[in-house]
PAKE-806148 format. One line per 4 residues: number of its first residue (from 0); their letters; for each residue x, y, z of C-alpha. Coordinates in steps of 0.001 Angstrom, whole numbers, plus 500000, padded with zeros to 6 digits. Example, Ala and Ser with C-alpha at 12.3 -4.5 7.8 and 13.67 -1.06 7.14 Angstrom:
2
0> AS> 512300,495500,507800 ~ 513670,498940,507140 .
END
This chain:
555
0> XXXX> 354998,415266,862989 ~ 351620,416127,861290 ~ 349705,416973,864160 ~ 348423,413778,864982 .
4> XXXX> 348968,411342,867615 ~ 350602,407997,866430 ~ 352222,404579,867955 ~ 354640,402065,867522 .
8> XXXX> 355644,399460,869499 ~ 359881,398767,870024 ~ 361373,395420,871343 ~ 364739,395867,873047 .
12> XXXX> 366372,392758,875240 ~ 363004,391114,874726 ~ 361271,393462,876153 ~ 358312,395096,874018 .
16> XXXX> 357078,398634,874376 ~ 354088,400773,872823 ~ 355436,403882,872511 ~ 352773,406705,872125 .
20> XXXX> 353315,410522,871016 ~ 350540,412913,871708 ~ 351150,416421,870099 ~ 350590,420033,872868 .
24> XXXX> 348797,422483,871179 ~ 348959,426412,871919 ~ 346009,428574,872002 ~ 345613,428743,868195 .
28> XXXX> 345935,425056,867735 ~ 348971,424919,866892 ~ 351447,421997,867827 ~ 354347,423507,869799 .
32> XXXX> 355750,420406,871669 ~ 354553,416314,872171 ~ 354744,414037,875045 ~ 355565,410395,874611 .
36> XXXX> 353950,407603,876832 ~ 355755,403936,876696 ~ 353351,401048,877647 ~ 354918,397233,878366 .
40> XXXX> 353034,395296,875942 ~ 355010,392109,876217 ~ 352778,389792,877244 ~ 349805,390973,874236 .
44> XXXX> 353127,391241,871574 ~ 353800,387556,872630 ~ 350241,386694,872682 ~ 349174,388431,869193 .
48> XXXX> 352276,386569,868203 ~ 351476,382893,869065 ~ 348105,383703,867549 ~ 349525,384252,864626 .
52> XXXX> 351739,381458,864253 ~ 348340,379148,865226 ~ 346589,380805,862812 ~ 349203,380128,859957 .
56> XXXX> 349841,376366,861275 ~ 346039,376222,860960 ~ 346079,377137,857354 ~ 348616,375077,856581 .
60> XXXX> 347404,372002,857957 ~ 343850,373327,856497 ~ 345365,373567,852763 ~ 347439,370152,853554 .
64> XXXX> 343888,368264,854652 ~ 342597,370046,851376 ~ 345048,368241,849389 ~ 344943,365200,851086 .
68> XXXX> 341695,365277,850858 ~ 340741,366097,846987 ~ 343577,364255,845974 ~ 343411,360990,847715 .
72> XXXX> 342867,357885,845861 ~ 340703,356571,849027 ~ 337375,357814,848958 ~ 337014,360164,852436 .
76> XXXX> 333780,361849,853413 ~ 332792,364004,855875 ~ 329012,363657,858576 ~ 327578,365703,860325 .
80> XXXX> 325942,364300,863717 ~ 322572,366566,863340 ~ 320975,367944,866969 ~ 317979,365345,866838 .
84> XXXX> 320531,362368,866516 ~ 320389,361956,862463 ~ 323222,362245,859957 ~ 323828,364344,856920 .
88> XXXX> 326740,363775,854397 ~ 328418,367054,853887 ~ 330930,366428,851584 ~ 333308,363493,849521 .
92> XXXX> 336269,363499,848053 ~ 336649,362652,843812 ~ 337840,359438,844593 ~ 334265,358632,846690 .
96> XXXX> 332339,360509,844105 ~ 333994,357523,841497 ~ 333764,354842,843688 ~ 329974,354595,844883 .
100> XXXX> 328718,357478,842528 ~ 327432,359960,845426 ~ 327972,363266,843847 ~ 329136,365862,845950 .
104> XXXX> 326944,368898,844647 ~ 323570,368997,846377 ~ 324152,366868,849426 ~ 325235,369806,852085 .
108> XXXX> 321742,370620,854144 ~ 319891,367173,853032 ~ 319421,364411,855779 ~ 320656,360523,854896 .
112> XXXX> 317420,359397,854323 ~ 317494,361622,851152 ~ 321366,360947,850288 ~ 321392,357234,849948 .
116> XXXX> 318933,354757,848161 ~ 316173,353336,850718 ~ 317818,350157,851210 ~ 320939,351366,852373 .
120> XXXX> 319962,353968,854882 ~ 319396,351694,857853 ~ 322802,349548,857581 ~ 324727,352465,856997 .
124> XXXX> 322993,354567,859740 ~ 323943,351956,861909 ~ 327214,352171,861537 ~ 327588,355729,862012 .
128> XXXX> 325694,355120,865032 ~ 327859,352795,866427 ~ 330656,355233,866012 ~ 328725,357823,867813 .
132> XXXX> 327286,355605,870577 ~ 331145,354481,871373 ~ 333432,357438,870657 ~ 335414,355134,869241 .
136> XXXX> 337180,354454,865781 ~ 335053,351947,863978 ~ 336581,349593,861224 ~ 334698,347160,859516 .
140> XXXX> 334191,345669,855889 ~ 330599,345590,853473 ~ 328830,344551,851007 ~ 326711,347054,848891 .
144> XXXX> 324716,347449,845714 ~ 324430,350986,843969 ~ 323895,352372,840452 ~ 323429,348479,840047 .
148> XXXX> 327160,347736,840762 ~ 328037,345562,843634 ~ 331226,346231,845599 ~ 333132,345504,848846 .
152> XXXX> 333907,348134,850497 ~ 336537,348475,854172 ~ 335073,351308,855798 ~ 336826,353569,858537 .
156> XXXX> 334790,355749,860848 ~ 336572,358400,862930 ~ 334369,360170,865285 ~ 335661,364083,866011 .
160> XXXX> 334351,366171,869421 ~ 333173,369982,868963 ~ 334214,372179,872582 ~ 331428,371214,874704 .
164> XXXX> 332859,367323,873758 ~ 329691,366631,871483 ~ 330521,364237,868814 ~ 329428,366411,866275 .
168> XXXX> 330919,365012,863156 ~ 332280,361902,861347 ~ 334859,361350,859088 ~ 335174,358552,857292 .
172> XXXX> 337368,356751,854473 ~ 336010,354006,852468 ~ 338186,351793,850455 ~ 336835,349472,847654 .
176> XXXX> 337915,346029,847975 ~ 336320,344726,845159 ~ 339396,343669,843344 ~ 341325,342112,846424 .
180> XXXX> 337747,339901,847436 ~ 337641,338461,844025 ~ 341257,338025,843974 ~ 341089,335925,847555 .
184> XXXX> 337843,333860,846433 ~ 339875,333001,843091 ~ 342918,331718,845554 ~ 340559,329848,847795 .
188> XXXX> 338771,328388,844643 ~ 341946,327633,843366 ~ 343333,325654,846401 ~ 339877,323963,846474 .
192> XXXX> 340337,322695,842922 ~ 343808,321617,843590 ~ 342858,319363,847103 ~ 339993,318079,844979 .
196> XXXX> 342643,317236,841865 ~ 344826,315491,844102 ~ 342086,313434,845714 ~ 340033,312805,842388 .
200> XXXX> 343441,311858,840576 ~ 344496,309772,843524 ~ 340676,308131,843646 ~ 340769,307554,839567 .
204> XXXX> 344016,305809,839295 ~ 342351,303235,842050 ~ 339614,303114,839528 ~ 341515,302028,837149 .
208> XXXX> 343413,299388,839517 ~ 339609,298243,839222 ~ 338621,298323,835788 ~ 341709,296538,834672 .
212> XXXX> 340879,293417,835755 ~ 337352,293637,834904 ~ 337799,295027,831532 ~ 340416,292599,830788 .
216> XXXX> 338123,289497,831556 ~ 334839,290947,829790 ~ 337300,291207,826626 ~ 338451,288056,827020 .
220> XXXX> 334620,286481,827502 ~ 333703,288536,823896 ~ 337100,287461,822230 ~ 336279,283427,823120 .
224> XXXX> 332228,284081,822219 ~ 331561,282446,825332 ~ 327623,281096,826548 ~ 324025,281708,824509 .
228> XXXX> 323143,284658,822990 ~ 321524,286225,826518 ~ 324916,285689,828376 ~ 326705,287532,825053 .
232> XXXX> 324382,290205,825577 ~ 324375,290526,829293 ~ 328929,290332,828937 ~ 328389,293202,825877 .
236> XXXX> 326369,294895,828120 ~ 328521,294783,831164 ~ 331721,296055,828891 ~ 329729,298894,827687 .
240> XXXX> 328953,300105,831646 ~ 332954,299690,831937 ~ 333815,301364,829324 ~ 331731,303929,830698 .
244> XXXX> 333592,303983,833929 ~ 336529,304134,832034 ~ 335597,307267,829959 ~ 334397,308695,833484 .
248> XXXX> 338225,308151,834976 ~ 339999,309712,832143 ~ 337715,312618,832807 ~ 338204,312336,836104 .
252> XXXX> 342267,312747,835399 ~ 341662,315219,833107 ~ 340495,317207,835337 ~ 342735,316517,837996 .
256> XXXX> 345779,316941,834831 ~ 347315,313549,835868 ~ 346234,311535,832446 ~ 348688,310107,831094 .
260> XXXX> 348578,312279,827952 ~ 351452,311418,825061 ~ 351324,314533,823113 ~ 353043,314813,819516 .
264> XXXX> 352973,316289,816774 ~ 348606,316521,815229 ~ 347658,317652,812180 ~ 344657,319686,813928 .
268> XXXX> 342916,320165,810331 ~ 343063,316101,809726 ~ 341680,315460,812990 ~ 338853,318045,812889 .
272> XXXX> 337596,317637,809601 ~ 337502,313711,809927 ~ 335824,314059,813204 ~ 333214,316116,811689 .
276> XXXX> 330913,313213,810414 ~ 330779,311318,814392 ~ 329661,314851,816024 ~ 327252,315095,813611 .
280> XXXX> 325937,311703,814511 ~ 326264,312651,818027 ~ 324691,315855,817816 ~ 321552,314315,815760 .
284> XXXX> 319934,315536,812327 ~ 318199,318687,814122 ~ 322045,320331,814600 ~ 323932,321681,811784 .
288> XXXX> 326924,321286,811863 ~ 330241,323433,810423 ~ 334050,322658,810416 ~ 335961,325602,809130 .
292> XXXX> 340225,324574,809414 ~ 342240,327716,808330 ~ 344454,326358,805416 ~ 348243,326084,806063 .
296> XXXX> 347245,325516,809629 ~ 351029,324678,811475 ~ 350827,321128,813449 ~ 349508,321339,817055 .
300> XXXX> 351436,319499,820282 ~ 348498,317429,821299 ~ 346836,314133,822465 ~ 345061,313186,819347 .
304> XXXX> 342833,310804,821577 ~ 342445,313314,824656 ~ 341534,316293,821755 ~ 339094,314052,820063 .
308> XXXX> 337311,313117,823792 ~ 337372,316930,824494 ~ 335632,318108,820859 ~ 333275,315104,821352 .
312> XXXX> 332728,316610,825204 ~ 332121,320473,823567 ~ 329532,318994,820934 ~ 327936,317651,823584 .
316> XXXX> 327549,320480,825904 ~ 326428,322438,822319 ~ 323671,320089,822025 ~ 321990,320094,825123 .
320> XXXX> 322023,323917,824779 ~ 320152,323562,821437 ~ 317196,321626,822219 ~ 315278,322843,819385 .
324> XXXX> 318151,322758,816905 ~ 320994,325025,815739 ~ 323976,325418,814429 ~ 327808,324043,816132 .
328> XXXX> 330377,325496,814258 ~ 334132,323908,814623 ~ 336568,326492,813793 ~ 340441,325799,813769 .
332> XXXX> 342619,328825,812918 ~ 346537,329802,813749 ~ 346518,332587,816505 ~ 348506,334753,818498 .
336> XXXX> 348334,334586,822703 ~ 347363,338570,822467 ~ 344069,337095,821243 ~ 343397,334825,824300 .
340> XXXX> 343066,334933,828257 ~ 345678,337238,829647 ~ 347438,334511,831501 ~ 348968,333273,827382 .
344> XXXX> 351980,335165,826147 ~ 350590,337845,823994 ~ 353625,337234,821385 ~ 353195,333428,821501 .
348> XXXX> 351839,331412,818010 ~ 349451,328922,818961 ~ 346323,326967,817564 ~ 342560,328378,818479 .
352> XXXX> 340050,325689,818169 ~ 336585,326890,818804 ~ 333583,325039,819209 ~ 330709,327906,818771 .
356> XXXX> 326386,326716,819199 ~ 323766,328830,818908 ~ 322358,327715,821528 ~ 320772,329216,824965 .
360> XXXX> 323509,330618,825970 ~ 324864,331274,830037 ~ 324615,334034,832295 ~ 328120,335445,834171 .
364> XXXX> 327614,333493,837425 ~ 327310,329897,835236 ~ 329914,331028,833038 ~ 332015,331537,835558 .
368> XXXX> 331219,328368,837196 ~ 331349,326341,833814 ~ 334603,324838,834519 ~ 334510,323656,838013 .
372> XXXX> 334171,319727,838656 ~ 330623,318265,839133 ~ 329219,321367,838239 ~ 325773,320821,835738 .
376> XXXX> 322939,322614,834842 ~ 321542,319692,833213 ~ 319683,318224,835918 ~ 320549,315165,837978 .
380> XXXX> 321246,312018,836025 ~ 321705,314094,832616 ~ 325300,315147,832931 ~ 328002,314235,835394 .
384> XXXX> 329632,317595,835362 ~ 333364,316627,834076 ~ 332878,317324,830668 ~ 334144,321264,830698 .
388> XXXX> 336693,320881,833872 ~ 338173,317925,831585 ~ 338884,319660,828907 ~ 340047,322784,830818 .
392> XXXX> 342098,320446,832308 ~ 343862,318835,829102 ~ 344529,322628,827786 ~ 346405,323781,831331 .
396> XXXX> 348344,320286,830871 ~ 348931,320711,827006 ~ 350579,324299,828234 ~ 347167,325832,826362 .
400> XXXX> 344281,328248,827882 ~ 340694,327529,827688 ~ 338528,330542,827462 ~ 334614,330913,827382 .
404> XXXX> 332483,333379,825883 ~ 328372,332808,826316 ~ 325721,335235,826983 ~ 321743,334572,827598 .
408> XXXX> 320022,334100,824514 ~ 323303,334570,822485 ~ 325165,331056,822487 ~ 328020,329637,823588 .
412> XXXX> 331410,329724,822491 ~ 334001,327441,823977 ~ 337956,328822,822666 ~ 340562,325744,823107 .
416> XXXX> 343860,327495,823087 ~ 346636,325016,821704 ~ 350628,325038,821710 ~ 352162,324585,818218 .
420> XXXX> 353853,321308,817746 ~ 357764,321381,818229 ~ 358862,318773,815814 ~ 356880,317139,812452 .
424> XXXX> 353945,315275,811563 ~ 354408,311539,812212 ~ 354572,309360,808738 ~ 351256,307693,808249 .
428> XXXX> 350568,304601,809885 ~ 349527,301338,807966 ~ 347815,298638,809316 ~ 347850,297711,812712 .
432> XXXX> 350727,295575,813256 ~ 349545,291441,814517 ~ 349904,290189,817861 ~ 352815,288152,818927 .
436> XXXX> 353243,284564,817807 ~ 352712,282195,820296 ~ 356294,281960,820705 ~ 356835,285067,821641 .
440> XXXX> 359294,284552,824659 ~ 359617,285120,828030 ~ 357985,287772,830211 ~ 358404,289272,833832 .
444> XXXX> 355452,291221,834920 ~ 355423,293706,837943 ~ 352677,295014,839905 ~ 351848,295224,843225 .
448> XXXX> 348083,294731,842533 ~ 346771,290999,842859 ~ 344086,291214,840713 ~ 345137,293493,838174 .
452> XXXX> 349034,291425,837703 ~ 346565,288095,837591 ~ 344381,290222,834268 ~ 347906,291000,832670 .
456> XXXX> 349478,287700,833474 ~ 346375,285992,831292 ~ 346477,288414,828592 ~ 350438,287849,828391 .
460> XXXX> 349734,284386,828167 ~ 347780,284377,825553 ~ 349833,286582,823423 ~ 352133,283554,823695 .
464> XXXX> 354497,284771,826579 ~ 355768,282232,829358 ~ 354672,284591,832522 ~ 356944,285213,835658 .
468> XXXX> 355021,287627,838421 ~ 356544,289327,841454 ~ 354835,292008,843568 ~ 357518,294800,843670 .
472> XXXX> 360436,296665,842249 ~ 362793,294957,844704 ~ 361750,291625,844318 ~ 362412,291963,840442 .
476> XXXX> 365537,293038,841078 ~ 366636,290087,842825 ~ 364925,288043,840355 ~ 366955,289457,837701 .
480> XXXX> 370151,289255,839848 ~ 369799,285911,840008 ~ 370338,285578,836243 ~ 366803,285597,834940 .
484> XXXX> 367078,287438,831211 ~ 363233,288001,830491 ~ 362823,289080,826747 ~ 360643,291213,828441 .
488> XXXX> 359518,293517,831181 ~ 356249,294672,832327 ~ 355820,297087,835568 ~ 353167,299075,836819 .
492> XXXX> 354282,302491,837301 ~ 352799,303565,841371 ~ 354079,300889,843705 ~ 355129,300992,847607 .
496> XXXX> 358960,301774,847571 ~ 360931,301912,843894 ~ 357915,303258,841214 ~ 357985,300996,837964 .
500> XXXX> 359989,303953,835998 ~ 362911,303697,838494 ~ 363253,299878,837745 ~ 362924,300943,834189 .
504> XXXX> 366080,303491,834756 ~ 367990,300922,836430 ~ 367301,298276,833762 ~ 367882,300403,830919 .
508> XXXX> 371331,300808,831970 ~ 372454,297340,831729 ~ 374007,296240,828666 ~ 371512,293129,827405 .
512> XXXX> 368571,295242,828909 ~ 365464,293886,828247 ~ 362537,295949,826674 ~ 360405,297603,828978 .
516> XXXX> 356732,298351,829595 ~ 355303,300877,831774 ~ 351392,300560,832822 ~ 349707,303317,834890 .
520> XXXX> 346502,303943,835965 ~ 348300,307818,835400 ~ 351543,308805,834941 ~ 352721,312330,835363 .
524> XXXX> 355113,313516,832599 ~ 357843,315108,834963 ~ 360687,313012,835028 ~ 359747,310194,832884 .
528> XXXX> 361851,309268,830170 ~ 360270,310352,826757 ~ 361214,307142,824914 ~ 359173,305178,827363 .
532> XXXX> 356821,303330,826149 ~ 353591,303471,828069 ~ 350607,301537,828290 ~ 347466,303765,830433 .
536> XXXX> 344702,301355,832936 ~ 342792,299610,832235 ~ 343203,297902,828982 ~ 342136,295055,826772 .
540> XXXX> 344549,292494,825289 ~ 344518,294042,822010 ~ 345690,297430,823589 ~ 348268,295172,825033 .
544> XXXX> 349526,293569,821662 ~ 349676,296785,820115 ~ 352053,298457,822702 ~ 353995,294986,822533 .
548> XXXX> 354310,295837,819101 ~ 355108,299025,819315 ~ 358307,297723,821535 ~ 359326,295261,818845 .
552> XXX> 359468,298058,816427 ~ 361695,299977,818299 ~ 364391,297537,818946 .
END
């Protein structure tokens, strides 16, 4: 003992004490003797204790919304409600600092109206408003501009109650959405493009239906040189409108993917360089024009018809951006899928064709528009929209990628991503082989189509076949049951009940099968036997004697 008084406090059976010593003192000060006076202090021990377990929960959960909070990938913020009813942002997280580009530093004391840009102030006060009018949680999505960036944002507002129950703060999370909005307009573009491919391919192979027969009897007026030189014109003029019509359908498909493409191997430099004289023709003498073929380039998988309507469609486009003249540059070269859209395999070896103008150029909302169906900045009457969605459409059925770069001022480039060709070059054709003698045999013809079996039943007259029609599958079945042997069978492919390329399965596996001819207005490439020959809607006899041909040389 020192001299001094001192306490401690002892717990024993739960029970706390304070126990105090006081030292006596004798006449010269000095301590001769103490008392000790023991206080119950249970109830403050118990109370200074559950302080202190508050206070250290409080901390914790203070460092834990610390983390949470600088840490978070979802930008949080923090508002205070000010006394005359405004709002003051007192602090974001790192993640809202990156997101909208509100730095934290400088904001704690200033009022909204000198936080945000003008033209956000009123939406957003009204939201916090809401909140603070209603007590309640508010959820709710937006649209907003800053540093010149537009993003979505999903926006949580918690309001939080001081004491006295005064909302007296907000705190808020705000998550950008930007990605997920673009990715759910892409699907609903997407599934708007596919219901308008299955209509448009379902409405073109009608057309077709239609143009057969009408194609087929303006050919045959022009092959017989029928009436005075004002009916020759006015039947040239009328096949020129259909073959119009007919270029319009195939786009049409294209777009939809149902044409009935026949891709083989295409020697892409062959087909570019002796294209290179009609686009300049097209183009006019105001257009330079370039076609640069890598050498050694490896054969393409490809329709060499559908590829040569889809440069022709490119040079085209090129030219109307050029009005005052330019330069449209062809460019074939061997490539890797790395090099393309991300949806190609990055290791895969395929063929870029690019068709490159000089031209005015697009901004990012046409670009990114370019390739929808219909869509033209040409002007009404000056483009029917189907030239870019055609060919995007050939490259997603060849198993390709089309990608575009443009920007204002800058040109256009168009990048027609090709697969390399699995087998080899075909040998070189000679002439076109003649049409059928006028003994050429006998012929059953199938389609379900009046008008269009009455166009091929004329045509197969005249290549010298004796004609049998029937209007189905089924009933050329039983025809042939009866023990008909046609040297030959023609069948459309879409008909109610058995499709033309299930009669052609069954047929094929009879011994003395006949040959077989399959005409389509389209014809998808699932399922269909690749040694089919095919003939596409609508045609013209000579069309017709060549694919007749074509099955004599292969028996």
């Amino acid at each position: 003992m020192q001299g001094e008084s001192f306490s401690l406090v002892n717990e024993v059976s739960g029970t706390a004490f304070e126990l105090r010593f006081e030292p006596m003192r004798d006449a010269d000060g000095q301590v001769f003797a103490a008392f000790q006076i023991a206080t119950d202090v249970t109830a403050r021990v118990r109370d200074q204790r559950r302080a202190d377990e508050a206070e250290a929960a409080r901390r914790e959960a203070d460092a834990l919304y610390r983390a949470y909070f600088q840490n978070s990938a979802e930008g949080l913020f923090v508002v205070d409600v000010l006394p005359d009813g405004g709002f003051s942002i007192q602090e974001v997280n790192p993640a809202y600092e990156a997101a909208v580009g509100l730095q934290a530093a400088g904001l704690c004391g200033n009022r909204l109206e000198e936080q945000l840009p003008a033209d956000l102030v009123a939406p957003v006060s009204a939201n916090y408003r809401r909140a603070l009018e209603t007590g309640e949680v508010q959820r709710y999505r937006e649209t907003a501009t800053l540093n010149g960036r537009m993003f979505h944002v999903e926006t949580v507002l918690v309001p939080l109650r001081d004491r006295s129950g005064r909302i007296s703060r907000i705190v808020g999370s705000a998550r950008d959405m930007t990605a997920q909005v673009q990715a759910e307009e892409a699907l609903r573009q997407s599934q708007k493009l596919e219901s308008m491919g299955s209509l448009t391919g379902g409405v073109a192979h009608d057309f077709n239906n239609l143009l057969t027969p009408i194609i087929g009897s303006l050919d045959m007026l022009q092959r017989r040189d029928l009436g005075d030189e004002r009916m020759r014109r006015l039947v040239d003029g009328a096949m020129q409108s259909a073959e119009r019509a007919r270029v319009l359908v195939q786009r049409l498909l294209a777009f939809a993917r149902r044409q009935p493409l026949q891709p083989v191997p295409l020697d892409l430099q062959g087909l570019v360089e002796g294209m290179a004289d009609l686009v300049a023709s097209t183009v006019g003498p105001r257009i330079r024009v370039e076609a640069v073929v890598e050498p050694g380039l490896p054969a393409v998988q490809a329709d060499a018809n559908q590829l040569e309507m889809a440069i022709l469609n490119l040079a085209v486009n090129a030219r109307d951006a050029m009005p005052e003249g330019g330069t449209l540059r062809i460019e074939a070269r061997a490539a890797l899928g790395a090099e393309g859209p991300s949806r190609l395999s990055p290791d895969r070896p395929l063929a870029r064709l690019s068709v490159s103008d000089t031209g005015m150029g697009m901004d990012e909302t046409t670009r990114a528009r370019a390739v929808e169906p219909f869509f033209s900045t040409k002007g009404v009457g000056r483009g029917t929209g189907l030239g870019l969605s055609m060919v995007h459409g050939l490259a997603s059925q060849l198993g390709g990628a089309l990608d575009i770069q443009s920007r204002p001022g800058a040109g256009t480039s168009v990048d027609l991503w090709l697969p390399l060709a699995t087998g080899t070059l075909p040998s070189p054709r000679g002439e076109s082989s003649p049409e059928p003698s006028p003994t050429a045999g006998t012929a059953l013809l199938v389609d379900d189509e009046d008008l269009v079996r009455a166009s091929t039943a004329h045509m197969l007259g005249e290549l010298g076949y004796t004609v049998t029609e029937v209007a189905s599958a089924e009933e050329a079945l039983r025809y042939l049951q009866g023990g008909a042997a046609p040297d030959l069978v023609v069948t459309d492919h879409l008909m109610p009940g058995m499709t033309g390329t299930e009669l052609a399965r069954l047929l094929r596996a009879r011994p003395d099968a006949p040959p077989v001819l399959l005409i389509s207005g389209y014809a998808e490439d699932a399922g269909l036997p690749a040694d089919l020959p095919r003939l596409t809607k609508p045609f013209r006899q000579a069309d017709l004697a060549a694919a007749l041909a074509g099955l004599s040389a292969q028996r």
